[in-house]
C-alpha positions in Angstrom: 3.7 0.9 10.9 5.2 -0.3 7.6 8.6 -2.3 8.3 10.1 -4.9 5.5 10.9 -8.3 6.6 12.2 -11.5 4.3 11.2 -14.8 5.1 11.7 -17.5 2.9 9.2 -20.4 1.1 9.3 -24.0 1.7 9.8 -26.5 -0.5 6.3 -27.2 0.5 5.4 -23.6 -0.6 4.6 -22.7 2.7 5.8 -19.0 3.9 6.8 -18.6 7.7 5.6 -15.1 9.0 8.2 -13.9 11.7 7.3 -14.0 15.5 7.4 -10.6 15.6 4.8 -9.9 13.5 2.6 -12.4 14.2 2.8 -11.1 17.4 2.2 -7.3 16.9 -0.6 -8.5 13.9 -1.8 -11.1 16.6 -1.5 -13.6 14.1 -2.3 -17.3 15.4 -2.3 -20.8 14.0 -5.4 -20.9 11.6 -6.1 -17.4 11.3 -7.0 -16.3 7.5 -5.1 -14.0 5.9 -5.8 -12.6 2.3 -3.1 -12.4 -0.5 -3.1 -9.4 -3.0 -0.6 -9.8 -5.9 0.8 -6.3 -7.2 2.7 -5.1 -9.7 6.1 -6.4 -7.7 4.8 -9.5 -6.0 2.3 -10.1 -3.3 0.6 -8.0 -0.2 -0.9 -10.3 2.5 -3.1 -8.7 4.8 -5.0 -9.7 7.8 -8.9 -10.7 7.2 -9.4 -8.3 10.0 -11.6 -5.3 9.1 -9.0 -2.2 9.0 -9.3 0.9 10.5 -9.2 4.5 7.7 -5.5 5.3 8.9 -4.9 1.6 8.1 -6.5 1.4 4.9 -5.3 5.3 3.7 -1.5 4.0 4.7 -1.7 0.2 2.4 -3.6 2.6 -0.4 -0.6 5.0 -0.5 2.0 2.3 0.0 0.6 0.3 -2.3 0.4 3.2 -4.7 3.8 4.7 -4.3 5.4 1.6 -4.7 3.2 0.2 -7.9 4.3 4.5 -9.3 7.4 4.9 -8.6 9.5 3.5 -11.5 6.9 5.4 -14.1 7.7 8.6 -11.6 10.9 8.6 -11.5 11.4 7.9 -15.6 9.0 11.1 -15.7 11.4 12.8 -13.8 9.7 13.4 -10.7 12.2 12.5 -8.1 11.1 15.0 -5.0 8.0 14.8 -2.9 7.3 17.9 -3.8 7.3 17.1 -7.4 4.5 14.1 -6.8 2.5 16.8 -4.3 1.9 18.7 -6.8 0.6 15.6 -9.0 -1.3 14.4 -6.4 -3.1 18.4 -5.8 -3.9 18.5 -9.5 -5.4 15.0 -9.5 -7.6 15.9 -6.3 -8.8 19.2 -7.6 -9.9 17.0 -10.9 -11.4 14.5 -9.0 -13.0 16.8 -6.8 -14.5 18.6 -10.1 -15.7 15.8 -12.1 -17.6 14.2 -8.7 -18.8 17.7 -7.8 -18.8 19.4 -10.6 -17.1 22.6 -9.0 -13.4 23.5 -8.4 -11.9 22.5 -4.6 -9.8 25.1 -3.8 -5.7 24.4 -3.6 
């Protein structure tokens, strides 16, 4: 689930996560999270190992978000205009770590 939520610093520096999603991340006084700044400011995760849906959602989050100006300047404004980037980048993946074509 990827929702936005503001929350302010203290003067102290010190950043208030809301109940809520302290809750739903089961977030408790002392647990460690990690801090990840991007492009646009900062990711905090949990230190808790994350399943592959988890970690394929941040990837693509994280790599939507940090494209998306460059995208857009490039003119590609429709999904279906970064699908078809994202086909011809697997298929040269696919071909430079196989060394053979995946099909479409």
């Amino acid at each position: 689930m990827s929702t936005w939520t503001t929350s302010n610093i203290s003067t102290a520096g010190r950043l208030t996560i809301p109940q809520k999603l302290r809750d739903r991340l089961r977030l408790r006084q002392g647990s460690k999270v990690l801090l990840q700044e991007v492009a646009d400011g900062v990711v905090i995760m949990t230190t808790r190992p994350l399943t592959q849906p988890q970690m394929a959602e941040y990837l693509l989050d994280s790599l939507v978000t940090g494209i998306g100006p460059e995208a857009e300047r490039l003119g590609l404004r429709e999904e279906k205009d970064l699908d078809a980037v994202i086909r011809v980048i697997r298929q040269r993946t696919f071909a430079e770590r196989y060394g053979t074509a995946k099909p479409a």
